[in-house]
mmCIF file as gemmi writes it, N, C-alpha and C atoms, coordinates in Angstrom:
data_model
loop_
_atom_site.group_PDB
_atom_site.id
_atom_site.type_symbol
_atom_site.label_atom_id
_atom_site.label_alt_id
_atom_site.label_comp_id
_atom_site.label_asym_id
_atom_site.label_entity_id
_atom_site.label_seq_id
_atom_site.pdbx_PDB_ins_code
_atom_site.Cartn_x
_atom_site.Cartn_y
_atom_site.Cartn_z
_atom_site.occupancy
_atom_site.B_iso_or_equiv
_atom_site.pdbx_formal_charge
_atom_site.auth_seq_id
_atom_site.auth_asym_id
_atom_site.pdbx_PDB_model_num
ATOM 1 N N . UNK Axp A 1 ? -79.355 73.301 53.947 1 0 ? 1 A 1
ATOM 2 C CA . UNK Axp A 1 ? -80.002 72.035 53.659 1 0 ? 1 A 1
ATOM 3 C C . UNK Axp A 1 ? -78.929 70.957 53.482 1 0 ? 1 A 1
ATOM 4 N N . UNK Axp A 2 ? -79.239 69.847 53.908 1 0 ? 2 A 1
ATOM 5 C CA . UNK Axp A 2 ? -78.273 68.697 54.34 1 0 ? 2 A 1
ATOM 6 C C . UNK Axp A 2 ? -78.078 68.393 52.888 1 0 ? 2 A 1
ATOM 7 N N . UNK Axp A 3 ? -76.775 68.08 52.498 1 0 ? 3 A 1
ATOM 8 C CA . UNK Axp A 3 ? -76.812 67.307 51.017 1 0 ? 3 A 1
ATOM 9 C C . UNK Axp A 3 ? -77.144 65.657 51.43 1 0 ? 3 A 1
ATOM 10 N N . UNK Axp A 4 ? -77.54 64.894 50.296 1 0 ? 4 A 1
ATOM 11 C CA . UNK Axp A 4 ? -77.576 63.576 50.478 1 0 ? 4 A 1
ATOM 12 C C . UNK Axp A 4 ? -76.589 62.902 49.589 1 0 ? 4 A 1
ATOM 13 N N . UNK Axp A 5 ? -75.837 61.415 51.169 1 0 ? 5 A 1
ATOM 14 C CA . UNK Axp A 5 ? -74.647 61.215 50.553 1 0 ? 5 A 1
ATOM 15 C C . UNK Axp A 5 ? -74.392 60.348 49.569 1 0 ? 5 A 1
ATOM 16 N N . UNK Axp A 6 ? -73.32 60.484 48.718 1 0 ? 6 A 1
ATOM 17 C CA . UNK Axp A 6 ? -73.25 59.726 47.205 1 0 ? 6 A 1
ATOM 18 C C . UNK Axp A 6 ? -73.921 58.343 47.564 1 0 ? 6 A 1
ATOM 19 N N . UNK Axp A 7 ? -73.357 57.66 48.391 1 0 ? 7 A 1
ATOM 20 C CA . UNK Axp A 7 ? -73.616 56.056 48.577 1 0 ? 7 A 1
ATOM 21 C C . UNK Axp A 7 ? -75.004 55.955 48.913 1 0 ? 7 A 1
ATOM 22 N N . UNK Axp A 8 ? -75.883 56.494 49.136 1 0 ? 8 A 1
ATOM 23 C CA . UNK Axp A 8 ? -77.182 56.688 49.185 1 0 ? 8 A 1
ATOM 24 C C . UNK Axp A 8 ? -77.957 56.877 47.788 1 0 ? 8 A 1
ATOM 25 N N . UNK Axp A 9 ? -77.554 57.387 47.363 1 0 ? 9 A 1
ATOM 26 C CA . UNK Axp A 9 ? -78.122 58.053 46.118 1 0 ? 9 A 1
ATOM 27 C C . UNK Axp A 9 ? -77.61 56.683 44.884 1 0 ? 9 A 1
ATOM 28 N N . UNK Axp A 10 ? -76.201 56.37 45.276 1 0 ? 10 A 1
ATOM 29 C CA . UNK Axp A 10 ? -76 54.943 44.471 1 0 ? 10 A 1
ATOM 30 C C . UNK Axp A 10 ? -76.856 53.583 44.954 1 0 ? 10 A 1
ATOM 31 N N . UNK Axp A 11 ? -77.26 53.536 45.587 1 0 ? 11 A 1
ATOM 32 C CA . UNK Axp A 11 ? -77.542 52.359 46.52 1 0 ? 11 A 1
ATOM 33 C C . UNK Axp A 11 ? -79.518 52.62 45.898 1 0 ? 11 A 1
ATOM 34 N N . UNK Axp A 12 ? -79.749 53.2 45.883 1 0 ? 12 A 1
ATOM 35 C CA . UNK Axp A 12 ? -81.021 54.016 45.492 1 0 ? 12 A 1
ATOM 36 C C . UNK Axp A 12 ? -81.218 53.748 43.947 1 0 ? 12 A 1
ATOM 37 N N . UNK Axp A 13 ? -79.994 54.716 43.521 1 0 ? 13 A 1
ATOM 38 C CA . UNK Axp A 13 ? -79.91 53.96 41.832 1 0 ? 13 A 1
ATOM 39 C C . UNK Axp A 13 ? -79.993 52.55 41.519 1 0 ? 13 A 1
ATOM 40 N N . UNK Axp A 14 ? -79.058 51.882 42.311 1 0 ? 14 A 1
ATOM 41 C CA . UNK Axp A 14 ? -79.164 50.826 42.018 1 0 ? 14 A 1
ATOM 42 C C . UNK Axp A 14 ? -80.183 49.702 42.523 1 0 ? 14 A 1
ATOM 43 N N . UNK Axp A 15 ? -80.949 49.937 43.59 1 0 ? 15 A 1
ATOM 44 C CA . UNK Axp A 15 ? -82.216 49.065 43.929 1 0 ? 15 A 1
ATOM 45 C C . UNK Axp A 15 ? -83.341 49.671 42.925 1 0 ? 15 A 1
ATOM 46 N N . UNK Axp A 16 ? -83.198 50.835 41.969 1 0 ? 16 A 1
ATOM 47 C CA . UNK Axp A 16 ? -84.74 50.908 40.788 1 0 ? 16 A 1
ATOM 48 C C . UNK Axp A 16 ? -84.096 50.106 39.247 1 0 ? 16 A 1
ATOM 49 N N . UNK Axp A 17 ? -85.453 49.82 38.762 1 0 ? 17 A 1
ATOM 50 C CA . UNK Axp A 17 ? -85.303 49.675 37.344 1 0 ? 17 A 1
ATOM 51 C C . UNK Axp A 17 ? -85.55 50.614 36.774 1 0 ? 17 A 1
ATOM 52 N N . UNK Axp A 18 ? -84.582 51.523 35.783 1 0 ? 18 A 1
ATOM 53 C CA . UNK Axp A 18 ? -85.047 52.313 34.717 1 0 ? 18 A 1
ATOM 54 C C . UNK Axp A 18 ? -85.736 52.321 33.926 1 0 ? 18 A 1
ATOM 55 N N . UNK Axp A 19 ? -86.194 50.781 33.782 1 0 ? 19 A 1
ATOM 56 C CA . UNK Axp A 19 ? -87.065 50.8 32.722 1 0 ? 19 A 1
ATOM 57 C C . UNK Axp A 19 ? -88.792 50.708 33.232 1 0 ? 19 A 1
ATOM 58 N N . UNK Axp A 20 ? -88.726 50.524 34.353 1 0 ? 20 A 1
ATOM 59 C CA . UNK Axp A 20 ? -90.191 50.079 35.546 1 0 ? 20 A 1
ATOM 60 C C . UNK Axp A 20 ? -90.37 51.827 35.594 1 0 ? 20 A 1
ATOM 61 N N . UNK Axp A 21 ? -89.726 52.68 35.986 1 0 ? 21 A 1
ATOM 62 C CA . UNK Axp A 21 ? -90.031 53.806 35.963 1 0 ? 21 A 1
ATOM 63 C C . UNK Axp A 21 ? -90.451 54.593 35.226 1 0 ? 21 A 1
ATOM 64 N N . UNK Axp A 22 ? -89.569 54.406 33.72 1 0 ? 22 A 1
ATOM 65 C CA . UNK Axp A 22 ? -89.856 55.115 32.415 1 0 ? 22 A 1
ATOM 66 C C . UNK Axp A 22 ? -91.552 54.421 31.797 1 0 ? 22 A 1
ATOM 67 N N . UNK Axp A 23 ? -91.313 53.172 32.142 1 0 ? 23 A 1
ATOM 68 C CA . UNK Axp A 23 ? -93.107 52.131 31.445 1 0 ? 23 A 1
ATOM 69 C C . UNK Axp A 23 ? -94.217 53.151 32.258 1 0 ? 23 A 1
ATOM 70 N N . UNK Axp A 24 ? -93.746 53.871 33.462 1 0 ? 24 A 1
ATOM 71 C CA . UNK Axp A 24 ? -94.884 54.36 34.063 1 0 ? 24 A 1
ATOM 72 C C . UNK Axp A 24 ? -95.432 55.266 32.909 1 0 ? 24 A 1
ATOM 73 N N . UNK Axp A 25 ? -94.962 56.059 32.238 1 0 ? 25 A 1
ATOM 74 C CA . UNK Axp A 25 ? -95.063 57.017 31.518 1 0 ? 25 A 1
ATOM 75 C C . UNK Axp A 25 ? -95.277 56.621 30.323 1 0 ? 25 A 1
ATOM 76 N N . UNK Axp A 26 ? -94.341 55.773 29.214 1 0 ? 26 A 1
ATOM 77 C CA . UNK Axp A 26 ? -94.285 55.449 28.11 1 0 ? 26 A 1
ATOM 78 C C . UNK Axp A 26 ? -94.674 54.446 27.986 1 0 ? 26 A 1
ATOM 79 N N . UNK Axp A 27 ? -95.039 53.472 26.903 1 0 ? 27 A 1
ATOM 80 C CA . UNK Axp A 27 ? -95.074 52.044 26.397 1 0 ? 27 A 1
ATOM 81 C C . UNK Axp A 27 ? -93.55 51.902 25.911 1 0 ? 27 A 1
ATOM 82 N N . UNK Axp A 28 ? -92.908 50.801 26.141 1 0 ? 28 A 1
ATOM 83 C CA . UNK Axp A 28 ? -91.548 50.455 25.876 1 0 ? 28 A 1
ATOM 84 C C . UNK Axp A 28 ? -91.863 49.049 25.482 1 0 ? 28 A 1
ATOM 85 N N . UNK Axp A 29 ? -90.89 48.728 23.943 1 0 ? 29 A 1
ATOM 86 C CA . UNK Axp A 29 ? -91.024 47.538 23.517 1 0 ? 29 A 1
ATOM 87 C C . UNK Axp A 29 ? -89.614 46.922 23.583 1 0 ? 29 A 1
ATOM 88 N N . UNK Axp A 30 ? -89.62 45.65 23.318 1 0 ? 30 A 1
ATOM 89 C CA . UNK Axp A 30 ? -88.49 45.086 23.382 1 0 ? 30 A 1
ATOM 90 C C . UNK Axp A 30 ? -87.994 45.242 21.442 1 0 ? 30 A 1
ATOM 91 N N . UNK Axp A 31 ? -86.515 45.547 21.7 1 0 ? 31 A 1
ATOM 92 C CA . UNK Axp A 31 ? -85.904 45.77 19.874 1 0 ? 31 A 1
ATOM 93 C C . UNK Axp A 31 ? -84.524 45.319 20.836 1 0 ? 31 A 1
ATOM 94 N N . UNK Axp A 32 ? -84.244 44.393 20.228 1 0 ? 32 A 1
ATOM 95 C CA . UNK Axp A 32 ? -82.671 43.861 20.42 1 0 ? 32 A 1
ATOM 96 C C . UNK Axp A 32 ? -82.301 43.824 21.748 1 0 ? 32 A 1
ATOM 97 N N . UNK Axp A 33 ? -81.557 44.557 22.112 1 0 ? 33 A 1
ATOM 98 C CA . UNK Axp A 33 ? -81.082 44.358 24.002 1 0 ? 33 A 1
ATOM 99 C C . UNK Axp A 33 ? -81.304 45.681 24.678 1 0 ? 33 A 1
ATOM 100 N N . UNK Axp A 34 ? -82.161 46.587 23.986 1 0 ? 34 A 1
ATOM 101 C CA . UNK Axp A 34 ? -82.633 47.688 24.445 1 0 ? 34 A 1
ATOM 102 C C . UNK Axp A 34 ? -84.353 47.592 24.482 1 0 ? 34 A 1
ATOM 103 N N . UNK Axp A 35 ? -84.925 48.538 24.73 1 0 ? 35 A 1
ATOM 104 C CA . UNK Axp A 35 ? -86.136 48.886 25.201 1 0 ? 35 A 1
ATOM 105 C C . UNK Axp A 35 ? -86.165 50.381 24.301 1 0 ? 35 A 1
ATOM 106 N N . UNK Axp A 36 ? -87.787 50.003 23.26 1 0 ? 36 A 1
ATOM 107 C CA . UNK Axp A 36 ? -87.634 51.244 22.399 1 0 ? 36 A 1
ATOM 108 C C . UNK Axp A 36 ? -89.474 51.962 22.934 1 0 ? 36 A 1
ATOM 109 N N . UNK Axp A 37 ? -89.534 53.08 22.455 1 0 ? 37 A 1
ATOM 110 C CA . UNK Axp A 37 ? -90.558 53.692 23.095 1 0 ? 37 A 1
ATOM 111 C C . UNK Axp A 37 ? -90.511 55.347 21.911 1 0 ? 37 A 1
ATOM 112 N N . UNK Axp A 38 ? -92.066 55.91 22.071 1 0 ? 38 A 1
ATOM 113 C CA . UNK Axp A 38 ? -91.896 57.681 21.675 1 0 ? 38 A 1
ATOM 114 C C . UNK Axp A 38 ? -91.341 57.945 23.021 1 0 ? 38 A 1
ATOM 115 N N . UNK Axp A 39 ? -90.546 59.269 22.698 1 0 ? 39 A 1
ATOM 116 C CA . UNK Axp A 39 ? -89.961 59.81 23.316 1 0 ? 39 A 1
ATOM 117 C C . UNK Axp A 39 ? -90.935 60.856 24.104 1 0 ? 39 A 1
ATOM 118 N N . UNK Axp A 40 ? -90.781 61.023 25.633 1 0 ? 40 A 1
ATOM 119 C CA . UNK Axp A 40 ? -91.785 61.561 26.302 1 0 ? 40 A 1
ATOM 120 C C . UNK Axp A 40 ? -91.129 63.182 26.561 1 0 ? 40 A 1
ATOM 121 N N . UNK Axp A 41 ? -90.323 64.129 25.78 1 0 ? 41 A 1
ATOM 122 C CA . UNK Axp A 41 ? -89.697 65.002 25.564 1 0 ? 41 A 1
ATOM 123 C C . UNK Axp A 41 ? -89.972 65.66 24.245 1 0 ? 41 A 1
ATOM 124 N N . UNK Axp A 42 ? -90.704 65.021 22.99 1 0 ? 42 A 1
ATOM 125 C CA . UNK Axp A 42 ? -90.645 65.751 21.871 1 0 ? 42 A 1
ATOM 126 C C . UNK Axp A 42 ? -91.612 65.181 21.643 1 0 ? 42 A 1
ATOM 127 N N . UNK Axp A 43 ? -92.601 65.812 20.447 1 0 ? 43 A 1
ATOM 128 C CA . UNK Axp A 43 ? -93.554 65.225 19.568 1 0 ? 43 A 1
ATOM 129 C C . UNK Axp A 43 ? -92.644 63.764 19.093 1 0 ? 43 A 1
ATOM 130 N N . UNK Axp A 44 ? -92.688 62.792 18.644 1 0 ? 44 A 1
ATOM 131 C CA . UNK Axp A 44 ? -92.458 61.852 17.733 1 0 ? 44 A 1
ATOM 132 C C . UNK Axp A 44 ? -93.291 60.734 17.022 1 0 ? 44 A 1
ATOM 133 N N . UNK Axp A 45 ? -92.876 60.539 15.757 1 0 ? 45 A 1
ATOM 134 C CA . UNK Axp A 45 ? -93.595 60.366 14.929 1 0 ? 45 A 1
ATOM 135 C C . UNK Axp A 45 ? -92.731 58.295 14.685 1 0 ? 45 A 1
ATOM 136 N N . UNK Axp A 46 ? -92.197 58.27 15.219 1 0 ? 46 A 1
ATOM 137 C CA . UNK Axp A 46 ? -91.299 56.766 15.396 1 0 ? 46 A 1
ATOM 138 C C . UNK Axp A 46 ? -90.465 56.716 16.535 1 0 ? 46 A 1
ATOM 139 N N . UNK Axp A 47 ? -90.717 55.654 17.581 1 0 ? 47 A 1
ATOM 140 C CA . UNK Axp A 47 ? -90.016 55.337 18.296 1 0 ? 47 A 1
ATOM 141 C C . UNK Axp A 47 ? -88.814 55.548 18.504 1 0 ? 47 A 1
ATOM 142 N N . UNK Axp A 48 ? -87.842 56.606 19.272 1 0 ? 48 A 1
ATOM 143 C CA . UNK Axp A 48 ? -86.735 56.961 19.003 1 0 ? 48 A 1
ATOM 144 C C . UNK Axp A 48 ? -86.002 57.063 20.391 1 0 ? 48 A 1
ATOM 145 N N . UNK Axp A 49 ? -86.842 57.154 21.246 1 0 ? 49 A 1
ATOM 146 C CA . UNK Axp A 49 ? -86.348 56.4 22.865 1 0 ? 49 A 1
ATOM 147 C C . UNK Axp A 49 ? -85.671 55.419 23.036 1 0 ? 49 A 1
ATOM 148 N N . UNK Axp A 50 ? -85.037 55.185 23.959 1 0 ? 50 A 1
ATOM 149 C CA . UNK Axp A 50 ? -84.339 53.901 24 1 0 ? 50 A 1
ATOM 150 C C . UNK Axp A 50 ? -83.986 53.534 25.397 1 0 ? 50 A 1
ATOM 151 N N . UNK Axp A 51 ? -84.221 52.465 25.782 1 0 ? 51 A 1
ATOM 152 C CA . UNK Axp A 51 ? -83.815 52.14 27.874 1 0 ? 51 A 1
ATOM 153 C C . UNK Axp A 51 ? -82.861 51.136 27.663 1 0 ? 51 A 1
ATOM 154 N N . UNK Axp A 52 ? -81.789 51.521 28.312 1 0 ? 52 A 1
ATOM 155 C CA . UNK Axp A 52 ? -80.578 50.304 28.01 1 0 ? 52 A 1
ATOM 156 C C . UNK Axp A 52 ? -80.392 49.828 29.662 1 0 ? 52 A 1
ATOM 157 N N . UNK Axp A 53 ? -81.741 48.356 29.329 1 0 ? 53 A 1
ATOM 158 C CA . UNK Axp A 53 ? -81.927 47.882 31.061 1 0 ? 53 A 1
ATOM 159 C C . UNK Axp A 53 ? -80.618 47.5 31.845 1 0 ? 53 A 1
ATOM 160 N N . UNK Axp A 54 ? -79.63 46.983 30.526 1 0 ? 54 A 1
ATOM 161 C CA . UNK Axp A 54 ? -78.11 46.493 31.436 1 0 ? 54 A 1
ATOM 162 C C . UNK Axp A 54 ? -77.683 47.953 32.077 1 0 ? 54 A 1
ATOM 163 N N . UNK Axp A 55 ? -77.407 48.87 31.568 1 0 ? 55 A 1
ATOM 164 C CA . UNK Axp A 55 ? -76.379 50.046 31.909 1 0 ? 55 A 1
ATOM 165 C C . UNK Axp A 55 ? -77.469 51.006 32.782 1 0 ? 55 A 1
ATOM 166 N N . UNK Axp A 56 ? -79.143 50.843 32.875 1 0 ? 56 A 1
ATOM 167 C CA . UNK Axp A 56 ? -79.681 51.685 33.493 1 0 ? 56 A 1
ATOM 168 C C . UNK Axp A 56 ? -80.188 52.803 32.565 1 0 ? 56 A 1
ATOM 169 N N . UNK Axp A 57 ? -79.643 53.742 31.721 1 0 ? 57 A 1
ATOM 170 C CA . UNK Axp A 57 ? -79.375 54.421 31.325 1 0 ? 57 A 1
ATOM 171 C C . UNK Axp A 57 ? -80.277 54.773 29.827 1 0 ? 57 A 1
ATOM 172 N N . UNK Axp A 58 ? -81.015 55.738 29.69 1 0 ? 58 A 1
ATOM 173 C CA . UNK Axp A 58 ? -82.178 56.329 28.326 1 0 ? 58 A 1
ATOM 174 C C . UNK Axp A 58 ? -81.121 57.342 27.682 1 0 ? 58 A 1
ATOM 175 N N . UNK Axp A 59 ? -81.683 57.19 26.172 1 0 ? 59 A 1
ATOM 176 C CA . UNK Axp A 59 ? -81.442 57.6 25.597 1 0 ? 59 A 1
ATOM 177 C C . UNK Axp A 59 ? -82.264 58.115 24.405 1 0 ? 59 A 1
ATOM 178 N N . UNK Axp A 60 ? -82.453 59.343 23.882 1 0 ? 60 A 1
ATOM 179 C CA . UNK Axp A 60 ? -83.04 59.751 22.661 1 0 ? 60 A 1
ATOM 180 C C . UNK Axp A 60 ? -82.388 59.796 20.919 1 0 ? 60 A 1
ATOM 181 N N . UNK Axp A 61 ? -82.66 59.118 20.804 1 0 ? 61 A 1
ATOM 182 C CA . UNK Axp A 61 ? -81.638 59.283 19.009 1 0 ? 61 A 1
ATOM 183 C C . UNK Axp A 61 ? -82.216 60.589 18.413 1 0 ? 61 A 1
ATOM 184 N N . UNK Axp A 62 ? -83.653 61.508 18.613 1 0 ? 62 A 1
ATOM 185 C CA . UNK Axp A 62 ? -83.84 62.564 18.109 1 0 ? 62 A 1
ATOM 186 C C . UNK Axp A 62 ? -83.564 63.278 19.073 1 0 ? 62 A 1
ATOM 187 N N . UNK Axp A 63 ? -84.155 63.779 20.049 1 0 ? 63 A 1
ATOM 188 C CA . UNK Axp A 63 ? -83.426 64.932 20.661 1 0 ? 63 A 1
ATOM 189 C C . UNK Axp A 63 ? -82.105 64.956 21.466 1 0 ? 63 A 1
ATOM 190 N N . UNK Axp A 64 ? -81.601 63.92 21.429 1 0 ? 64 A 1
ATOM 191 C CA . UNK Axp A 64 ? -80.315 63.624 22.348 1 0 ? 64 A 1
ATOM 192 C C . UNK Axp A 64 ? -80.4 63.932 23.823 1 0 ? 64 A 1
ATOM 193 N N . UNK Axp A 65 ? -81.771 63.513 24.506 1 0 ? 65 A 1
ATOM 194 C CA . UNK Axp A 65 ? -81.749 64.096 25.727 1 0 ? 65 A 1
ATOM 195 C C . UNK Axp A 65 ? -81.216 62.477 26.35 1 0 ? 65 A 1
ATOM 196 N N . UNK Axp A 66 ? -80.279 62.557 27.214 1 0 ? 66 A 1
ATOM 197 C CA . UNK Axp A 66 ? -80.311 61.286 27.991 1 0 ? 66 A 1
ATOM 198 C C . UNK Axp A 66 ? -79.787 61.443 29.546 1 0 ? 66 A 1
ATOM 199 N N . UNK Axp A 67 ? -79.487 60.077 30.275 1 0 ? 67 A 1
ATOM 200 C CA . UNK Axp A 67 ? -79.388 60.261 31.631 1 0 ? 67 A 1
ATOM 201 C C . UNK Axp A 67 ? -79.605 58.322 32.233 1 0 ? 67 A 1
ATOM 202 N N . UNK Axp A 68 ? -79.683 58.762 33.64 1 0 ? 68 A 1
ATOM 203 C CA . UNK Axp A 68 ? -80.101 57.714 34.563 1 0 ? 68 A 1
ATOM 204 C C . UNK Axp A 68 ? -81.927 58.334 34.976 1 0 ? 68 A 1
ATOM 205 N N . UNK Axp A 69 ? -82.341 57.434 35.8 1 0 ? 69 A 1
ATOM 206 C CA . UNK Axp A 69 ? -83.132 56.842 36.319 1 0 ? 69 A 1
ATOM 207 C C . UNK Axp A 69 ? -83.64 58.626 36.966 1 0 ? 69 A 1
ATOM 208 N N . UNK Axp A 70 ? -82.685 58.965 37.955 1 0 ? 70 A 1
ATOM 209 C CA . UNK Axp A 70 ? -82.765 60.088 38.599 1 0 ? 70 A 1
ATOM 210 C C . UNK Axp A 70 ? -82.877 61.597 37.391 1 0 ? 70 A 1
ATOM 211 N N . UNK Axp A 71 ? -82.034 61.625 36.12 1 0 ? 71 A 1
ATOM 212 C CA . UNK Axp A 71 ? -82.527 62.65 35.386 1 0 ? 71 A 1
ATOM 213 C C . UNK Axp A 71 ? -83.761 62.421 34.904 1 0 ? 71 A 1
ATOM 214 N N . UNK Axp A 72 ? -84.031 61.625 34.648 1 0 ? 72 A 1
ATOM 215 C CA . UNK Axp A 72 ? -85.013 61.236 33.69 1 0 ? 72 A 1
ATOM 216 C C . UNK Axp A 72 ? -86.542 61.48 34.583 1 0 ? 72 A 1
ATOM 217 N N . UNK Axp A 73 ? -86.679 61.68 35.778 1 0 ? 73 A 1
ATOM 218 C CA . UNK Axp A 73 ? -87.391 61.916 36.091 1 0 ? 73 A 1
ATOM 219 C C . UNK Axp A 73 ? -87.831 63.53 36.563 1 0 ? 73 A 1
ATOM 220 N N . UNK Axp A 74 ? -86.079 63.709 37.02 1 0 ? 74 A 1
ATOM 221 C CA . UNK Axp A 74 ? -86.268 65.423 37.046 1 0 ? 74 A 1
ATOM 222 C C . UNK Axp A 74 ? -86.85 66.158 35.571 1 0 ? 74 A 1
ATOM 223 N N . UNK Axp A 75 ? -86.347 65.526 34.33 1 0 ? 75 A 1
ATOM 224 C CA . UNK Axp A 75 ? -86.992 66.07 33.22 1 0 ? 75 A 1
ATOM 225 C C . UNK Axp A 75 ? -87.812 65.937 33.179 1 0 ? 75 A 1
ATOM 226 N N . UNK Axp A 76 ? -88.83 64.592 32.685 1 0 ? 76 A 1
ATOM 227 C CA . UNK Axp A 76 ? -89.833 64.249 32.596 1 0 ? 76 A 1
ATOM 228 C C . UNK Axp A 76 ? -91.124 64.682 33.057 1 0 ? 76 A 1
ATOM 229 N N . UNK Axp A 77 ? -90.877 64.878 34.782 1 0 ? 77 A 1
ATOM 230 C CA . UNK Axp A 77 ? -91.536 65.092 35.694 1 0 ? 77 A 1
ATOM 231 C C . UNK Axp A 77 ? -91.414 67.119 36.53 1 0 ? 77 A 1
ATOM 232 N N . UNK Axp A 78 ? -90.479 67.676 35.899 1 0 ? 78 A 1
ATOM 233 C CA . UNK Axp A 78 ? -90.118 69.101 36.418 1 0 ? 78 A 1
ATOM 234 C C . UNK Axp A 78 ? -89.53 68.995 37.768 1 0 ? 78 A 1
ATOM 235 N N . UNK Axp A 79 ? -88.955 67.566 37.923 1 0 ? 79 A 1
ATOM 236 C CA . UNK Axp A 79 ? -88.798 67.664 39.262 1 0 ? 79 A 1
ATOM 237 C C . UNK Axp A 79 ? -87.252 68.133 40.11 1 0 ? 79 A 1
ATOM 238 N N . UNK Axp A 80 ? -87.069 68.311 40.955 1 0 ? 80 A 1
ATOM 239 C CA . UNK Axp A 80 ? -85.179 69.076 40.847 1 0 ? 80 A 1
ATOM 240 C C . UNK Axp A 80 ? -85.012 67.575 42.175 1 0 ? 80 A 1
ATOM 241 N N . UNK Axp A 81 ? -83.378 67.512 42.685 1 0 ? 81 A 1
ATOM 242 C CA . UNK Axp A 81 ? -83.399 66.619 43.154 1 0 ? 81 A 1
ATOM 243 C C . UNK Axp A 81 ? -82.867 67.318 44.584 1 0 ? 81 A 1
């Protein structure tokens, strides 16, 4: 199976919003210069998600699961890439 090449996969990253993808799933609010949300990985009981729209990039303050655009969906979703 053909791999697909880096500059593709960057070029890809970089034409999505991380945060347009993750809203599919979660409600995300605006808190300071991040984007806060429950975390779609654990029960939670307070907003502990986080979408950092400059860098792309989620983050969990309780379970420490994080990533780009592309993990976040292989988790989320069971999906492999």
């Amino acid at each position: 199976m053909p791999q697909i090449p880096r500059e593709t996969i960057d070029q890809l990253r970089n034409q999505v919003d991380i945060a347009d993808v993750i809203s599919q799933d979660i409600q995300l609010k605006k808190q300071g210069k991040n984007l806060m949300g429950h975390c779609p990985f654990h029960e939670d009981a307070t907003p502990s998600f986080s979408v950092n729209e400059e860098k792309q990039y989620f983050y969990c303050f309780s379970c420490h699961r994080s990533g780009d655009v592309f993990s976040y969906l292989e988790q989320a979703h069971d999906l492999s890439f």
